[in-house]
N, C-alpha and C positions, 0 to 999 in steps of 0.2 A: 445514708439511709435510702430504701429503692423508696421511688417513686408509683410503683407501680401499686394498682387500688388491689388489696384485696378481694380473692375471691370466696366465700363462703359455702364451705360444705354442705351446708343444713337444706333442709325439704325445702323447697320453696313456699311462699307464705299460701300459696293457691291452690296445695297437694292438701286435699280434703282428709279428716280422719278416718280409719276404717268405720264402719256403721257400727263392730262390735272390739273392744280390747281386750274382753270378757273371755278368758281363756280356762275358765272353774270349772271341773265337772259335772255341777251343774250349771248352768247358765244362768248368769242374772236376767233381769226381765230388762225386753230392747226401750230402746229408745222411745219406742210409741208406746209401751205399753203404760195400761195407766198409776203400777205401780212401780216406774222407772227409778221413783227415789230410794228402793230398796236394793243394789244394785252395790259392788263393791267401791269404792273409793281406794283410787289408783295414786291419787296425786293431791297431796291435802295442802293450803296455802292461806291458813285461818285469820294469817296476819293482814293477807289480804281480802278476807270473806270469803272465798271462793274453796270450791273443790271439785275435782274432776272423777266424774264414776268410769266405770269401765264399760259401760254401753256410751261413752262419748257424750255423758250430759255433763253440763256444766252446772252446778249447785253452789248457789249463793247464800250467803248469809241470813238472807231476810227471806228465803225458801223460794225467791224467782227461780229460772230454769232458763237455761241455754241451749237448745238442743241441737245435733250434730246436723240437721237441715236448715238451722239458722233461725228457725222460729224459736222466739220469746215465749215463757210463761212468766203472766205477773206473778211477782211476790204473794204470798200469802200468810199475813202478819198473824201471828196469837194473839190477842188483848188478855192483857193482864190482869184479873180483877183483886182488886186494892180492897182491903175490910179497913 
């Protein structure tokens, strides 16, 4: 067996996303805009809560937000109402 450490193909962890993956005709709405949740979903991982749109937000199960500058938005829960 070599001993030698593999070396790894992959983007480094510090190559930031493009700003937009959004390649539609028409454009989903960026990153900033304020209706960013509307925006395709690229990469869906529900097992994990999460999903990745194509303007580079990150969308969580509980409706937080990731966005491609690294600023957080809180969650934004529904309440339920019980009769």
């Amino acid at each position: 067996m070599d001993a030698t450490p593999r070396r790894d193909t992959a983007t480094p962890a510090s190559t930031p996303l493009p700003d937009s993956l959004c390649t539609h005709a028409l454009r989903c709405p960026s990153a900033d805009s304020p209706d960013r949740e509307a925006a395709r979903v690229v990469a869906s991982h529900p097992e994990q809560g999460w999903s990745l749109l194509c303007n580079g937000v990150f969308l969580f199960e509980d409706n937080g937000e990731l966005l491609p500058d690294g600023r957080a938005i809180a969650p934004r829960r529904h309440l339920t109402v019980v009769a």
